[in-house]
C-alpha positions in Angstrom: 0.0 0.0 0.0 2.8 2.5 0.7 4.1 2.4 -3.2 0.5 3.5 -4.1 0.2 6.1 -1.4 3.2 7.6 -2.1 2.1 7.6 -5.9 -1.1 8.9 -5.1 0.8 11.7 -3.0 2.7 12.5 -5.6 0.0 12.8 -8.8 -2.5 15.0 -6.2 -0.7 18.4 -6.8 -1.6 17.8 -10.9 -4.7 15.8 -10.4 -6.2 18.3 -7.8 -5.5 21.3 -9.5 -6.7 20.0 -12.8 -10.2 18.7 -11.5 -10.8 21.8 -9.3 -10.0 23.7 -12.5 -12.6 21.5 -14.2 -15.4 21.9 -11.7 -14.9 25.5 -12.3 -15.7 25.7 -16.0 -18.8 23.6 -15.5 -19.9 25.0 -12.6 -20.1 28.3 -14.7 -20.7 26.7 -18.1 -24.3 25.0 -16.8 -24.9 27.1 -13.4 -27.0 25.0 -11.0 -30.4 26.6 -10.2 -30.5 29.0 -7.3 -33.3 28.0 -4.2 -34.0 31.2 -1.8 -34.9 29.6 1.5 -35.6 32.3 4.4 -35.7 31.5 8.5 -38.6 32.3 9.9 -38.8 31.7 13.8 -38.2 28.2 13.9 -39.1 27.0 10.5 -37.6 27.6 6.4 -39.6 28.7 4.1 -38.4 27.6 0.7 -39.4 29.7 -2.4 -40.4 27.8 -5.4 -42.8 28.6 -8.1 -45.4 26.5 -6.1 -45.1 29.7 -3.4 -43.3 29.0 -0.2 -42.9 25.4 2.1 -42.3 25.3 5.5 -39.1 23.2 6.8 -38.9 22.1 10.1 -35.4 22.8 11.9 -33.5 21.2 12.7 -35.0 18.0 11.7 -35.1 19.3 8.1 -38.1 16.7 7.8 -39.7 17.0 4.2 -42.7 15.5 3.3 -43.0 17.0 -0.6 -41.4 14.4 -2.8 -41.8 17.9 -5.3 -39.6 20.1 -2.3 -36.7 17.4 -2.4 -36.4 17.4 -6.1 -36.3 21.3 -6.1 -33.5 21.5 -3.5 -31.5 18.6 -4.8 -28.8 19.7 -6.8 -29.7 23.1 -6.1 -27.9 26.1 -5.1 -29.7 27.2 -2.1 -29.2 30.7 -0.6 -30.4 31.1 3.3 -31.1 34.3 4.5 -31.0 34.1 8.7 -32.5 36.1 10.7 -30.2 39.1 12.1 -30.9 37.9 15.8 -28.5 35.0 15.1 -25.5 37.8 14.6 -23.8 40.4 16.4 -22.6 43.8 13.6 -19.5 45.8 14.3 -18.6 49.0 11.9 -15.0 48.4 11.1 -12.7 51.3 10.2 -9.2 50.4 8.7 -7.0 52.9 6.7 -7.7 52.6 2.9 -4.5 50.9 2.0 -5.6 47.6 3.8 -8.5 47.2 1.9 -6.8 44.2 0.2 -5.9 42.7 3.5 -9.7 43.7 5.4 -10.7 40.0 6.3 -7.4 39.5 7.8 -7.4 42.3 9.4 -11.3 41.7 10.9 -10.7 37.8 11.7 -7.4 39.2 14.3 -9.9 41.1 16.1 -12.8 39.1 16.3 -11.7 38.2 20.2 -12.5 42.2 20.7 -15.3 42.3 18.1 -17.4 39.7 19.4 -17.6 37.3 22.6 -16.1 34.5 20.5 -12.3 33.1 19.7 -11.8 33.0 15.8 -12.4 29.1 15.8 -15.9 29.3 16.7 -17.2 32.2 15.1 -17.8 33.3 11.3 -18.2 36.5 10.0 -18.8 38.2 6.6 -18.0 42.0 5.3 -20.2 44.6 3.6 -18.3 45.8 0.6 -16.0 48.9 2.2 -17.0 52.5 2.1 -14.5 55.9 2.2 -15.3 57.4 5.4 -12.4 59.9 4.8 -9.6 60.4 2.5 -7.3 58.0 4.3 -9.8 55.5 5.9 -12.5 52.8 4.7 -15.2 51.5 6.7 -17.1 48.4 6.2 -20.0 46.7 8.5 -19.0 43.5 9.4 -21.4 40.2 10.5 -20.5 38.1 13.3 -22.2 34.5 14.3 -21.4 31.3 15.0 -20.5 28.2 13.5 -22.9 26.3 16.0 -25.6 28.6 14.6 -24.5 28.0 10.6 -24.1 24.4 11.5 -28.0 24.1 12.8 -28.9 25.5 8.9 -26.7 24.0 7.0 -26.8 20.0 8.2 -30.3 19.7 7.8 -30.6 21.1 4.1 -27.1 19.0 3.4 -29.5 16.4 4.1 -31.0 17.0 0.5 -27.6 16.9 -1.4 -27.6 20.3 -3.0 -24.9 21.9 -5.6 -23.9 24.8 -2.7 -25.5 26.1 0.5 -24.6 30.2 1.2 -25.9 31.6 4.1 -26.8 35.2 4.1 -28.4 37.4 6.7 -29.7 41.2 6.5 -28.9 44.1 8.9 -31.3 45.5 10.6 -31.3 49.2 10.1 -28.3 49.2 8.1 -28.4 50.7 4.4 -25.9 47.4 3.3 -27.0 44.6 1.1 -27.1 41.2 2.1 -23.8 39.9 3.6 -22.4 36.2 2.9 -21.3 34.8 6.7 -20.4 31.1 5.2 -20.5 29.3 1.9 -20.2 25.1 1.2 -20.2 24.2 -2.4 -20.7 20.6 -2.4 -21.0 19.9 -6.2 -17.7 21.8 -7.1 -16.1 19.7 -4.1 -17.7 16.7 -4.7 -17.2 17.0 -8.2 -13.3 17.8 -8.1 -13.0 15.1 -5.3 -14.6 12.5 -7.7 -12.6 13.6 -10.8 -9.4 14.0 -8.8 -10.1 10.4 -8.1 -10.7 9.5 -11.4 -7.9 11.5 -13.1 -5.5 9.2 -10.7 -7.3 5.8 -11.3 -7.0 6.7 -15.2 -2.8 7.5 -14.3 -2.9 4.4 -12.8 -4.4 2.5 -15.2 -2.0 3.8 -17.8 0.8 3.5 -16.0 -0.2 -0.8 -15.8 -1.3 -1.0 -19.2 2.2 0.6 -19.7 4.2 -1.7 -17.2 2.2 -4.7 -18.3 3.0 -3.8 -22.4 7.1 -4.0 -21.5 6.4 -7.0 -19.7 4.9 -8.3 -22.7 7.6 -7.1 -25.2 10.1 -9.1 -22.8 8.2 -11.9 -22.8 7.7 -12.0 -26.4 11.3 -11.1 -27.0 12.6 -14.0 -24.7 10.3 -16.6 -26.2 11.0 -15.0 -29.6 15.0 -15.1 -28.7 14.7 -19.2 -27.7 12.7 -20.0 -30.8 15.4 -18.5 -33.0 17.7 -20.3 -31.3 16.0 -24.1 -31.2 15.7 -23.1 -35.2 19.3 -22.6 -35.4 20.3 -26.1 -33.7 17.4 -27.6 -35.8 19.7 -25.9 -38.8 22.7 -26.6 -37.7 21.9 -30.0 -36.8 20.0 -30.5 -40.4 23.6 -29.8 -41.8 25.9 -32.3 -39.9 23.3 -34.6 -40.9 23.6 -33.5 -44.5 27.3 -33.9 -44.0 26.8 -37.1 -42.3 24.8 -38.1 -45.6 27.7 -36.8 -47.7 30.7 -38.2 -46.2 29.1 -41.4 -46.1 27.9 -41.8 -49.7 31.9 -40.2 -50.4 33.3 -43.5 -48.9 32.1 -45.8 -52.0 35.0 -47.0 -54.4 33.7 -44.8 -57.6 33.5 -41.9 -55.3 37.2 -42.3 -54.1 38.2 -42.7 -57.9 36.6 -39.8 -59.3 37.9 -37.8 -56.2 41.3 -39.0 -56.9 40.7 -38.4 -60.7 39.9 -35.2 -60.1 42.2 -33.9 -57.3 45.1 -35.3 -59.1 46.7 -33.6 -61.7 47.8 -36.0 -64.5 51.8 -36.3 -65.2 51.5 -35.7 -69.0 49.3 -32.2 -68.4 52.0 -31.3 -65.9 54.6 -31.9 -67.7 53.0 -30.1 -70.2 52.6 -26.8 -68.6 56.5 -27.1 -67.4 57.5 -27.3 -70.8 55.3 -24.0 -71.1 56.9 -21.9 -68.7 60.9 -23.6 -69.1 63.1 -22.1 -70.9 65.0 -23.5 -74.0 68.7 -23.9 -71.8 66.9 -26.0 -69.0 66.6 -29.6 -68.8 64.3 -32.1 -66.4 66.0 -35.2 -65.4 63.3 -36.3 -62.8 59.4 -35.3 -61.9 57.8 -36.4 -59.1 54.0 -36.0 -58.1 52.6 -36.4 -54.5 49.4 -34.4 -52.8 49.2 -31.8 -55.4 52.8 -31.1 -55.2 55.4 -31.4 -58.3 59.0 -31.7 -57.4 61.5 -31.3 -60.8 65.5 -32.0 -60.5 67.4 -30.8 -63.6 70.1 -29.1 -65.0 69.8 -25.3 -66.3 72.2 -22.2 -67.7 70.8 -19.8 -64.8 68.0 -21.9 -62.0 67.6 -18.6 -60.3 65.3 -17.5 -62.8 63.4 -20.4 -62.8 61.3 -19.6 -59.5 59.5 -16.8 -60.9 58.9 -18.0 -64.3 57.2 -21.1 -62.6 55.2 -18.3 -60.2 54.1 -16.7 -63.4 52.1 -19.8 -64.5 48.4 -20.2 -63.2 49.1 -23.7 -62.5 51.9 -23.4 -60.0 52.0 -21.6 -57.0 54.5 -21.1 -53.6 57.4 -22.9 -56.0 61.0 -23.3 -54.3 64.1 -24.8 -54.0 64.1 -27.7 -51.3 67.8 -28.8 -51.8 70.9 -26.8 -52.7 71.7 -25.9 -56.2 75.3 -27.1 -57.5 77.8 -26.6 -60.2 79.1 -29.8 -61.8 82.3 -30.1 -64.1 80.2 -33.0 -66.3 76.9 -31.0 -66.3 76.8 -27.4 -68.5 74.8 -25.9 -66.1 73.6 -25.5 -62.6 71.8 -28.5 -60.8 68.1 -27.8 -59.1 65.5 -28.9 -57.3 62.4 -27.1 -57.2 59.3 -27.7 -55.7 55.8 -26.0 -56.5 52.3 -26.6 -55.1 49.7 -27.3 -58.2 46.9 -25.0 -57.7 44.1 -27.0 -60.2 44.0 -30.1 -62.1 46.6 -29.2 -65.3 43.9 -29.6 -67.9 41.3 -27.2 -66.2 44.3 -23.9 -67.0 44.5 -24.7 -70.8 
């Protein structure tokens, strides 16, 4: 649970602000319909345009199935009587109009006989008693009293409940003492909750998608590599197949036939690349290798001219050359590596 509180801790900042923002537009986009209800000794007459029902406090008992669906989802505005409330004329300089609540809820201990916590109050809007002062009338009551009004008609789940009252030889409108608007808190309390079930939802649809992907890739990753030994295993026993048909007697031949360069087509492309003043005495032909041993005016030369050929690669002398008085010439032995069969370079 922690993980998710401290999410939820950390999306109500944005969530909050966005739903209380959202309430706001609706609430003045579609308005909810305003109820006048006025205390009258110990009862509320409702306004409605069936005339005015009695409500008895504080039971808030209705009997009108009509009188609940008129203050249900309603704005109702109740006007107390002025005995609940005690007025004060409050003079501050001009400059503090900005700061006049402030300034009246610090001295509501010497206002009224109540501590700030249990009283409420509300302001007339200030008038310039001099150049340098403003004076406003200010409403005092209690919550006790507010709370006597305002449970019952709760009871009915309307948009808002204001409550007003009107001063008694006073030339001031109606003052506001205390205001509850339900729907907009209800509203942005819902959505708020919403906006961070939909987060939350997104945020596993996300975490459950990578999941997924590595899931798919893993399963993905072990399939490509059960193909690859099926391959690989396919192909030794291709191999297998191979090597084994290979082993007959007419395979052997034609292998040998094949790998095996003939002595006439070798001697043949010696004979190419030789010059006129060089003589073979002996050839010999074993894996793809020829070794010569002959007599020549200048056996130096011969290793290149023997490179040049496309036959013949890597040729070299594997014993020493020497001079002879019987032989005119020098004595060699070469040895070259024969790249092809002899007749596939004509």
């Amino acid at each position: 649970m922690k993980p998710l509180r401290a999410a939820s801790d950390l999306l109500e900042p944005w969530t909050g602000s966005v739903a209380t923002a959202i309430t706001s537009v609706i609430d003045r986009a579609i308005p909810p319909r305003i109820v006048r209800v006025v205390e009258q000794g110990e009862e509320l007459l409702v306004e409605s345009d069936n005339g005015k029902t009695a409500v008895k406090i504080p039971t808030g008992a209705v009997v009108s199935g009509s009188l609940r669906d008129l203050l249900r989802g309603a704005k109702i505005e109740l006007t107390l009587d002025p005995n609940h409330c005690v007025f004060r004329p409050v003079e501050v300089p001009a400059r503090a109009a900005d700061f006049l609540e402030g300034i009246v809820r610090a001295q509501i201990d010497r206002l009224t006989p109540w501590n700030a916590n249990e009283a409420v109050f509300g302001c007339s809007p200030p008038v310039a008693s001099s150049g340098e002062t403003i004076t406003t009338i200010v409403a005092f009551t209690t919550r006790k009293t507010i709370d006597k009004y305002v449970g019952p008609l709760s009871a009915f789940h309307p948009a808002a409940i204001s409550v007003w009252t009107r001063p008694t030889g006073q030339e001031v409108a109606r003052l506001k003492l205390f205001e509850l608007n339900s729907r907009q808190y209800l509203g942005a309390t819902r959505l708020n909750r919403g906006l961070k079930a939909i987060f939350g939802m997104t945020g596993l649809a996300a975490l459950l998608a990578v999941l997924a992907a590595v899931s798919l890739s893993g399963y993905l990753g072990d399939q490509e590599e059960e193909l690859g030994n099926q391959l690989s295993q396919r192909r030794a026993a291709i191999r297998a197949n191979g090597s084994a048909n290979d082993r007959s007697p007419a395979a052997i031949l034609l292998r040998r036939k094949l790998d095996n360069a003939p002595v006439v087509l070798v001697l043949d492309k010696l004979a190419a690349v030789l010059p006129d003043n060089t003589y073979v005495t002996e050839l010999h032909l074993a894996e793809n290798k020829v070794q010569i041993v002959g007599i020549s005016a200048d056996s130096s030369s011969l290793i290149p001219l023997i490179e040049q050929s496309p036959t013949f690669k890597n040729a070299t002398f594997f014993a020493p050359t020497t001079n002879s008085a019987s032989d005119r010439g020098e004595r060699f032995h070469i040895e070259a590596q024969i790249l092809a069969p002899a007749r596939d370079n004509r």
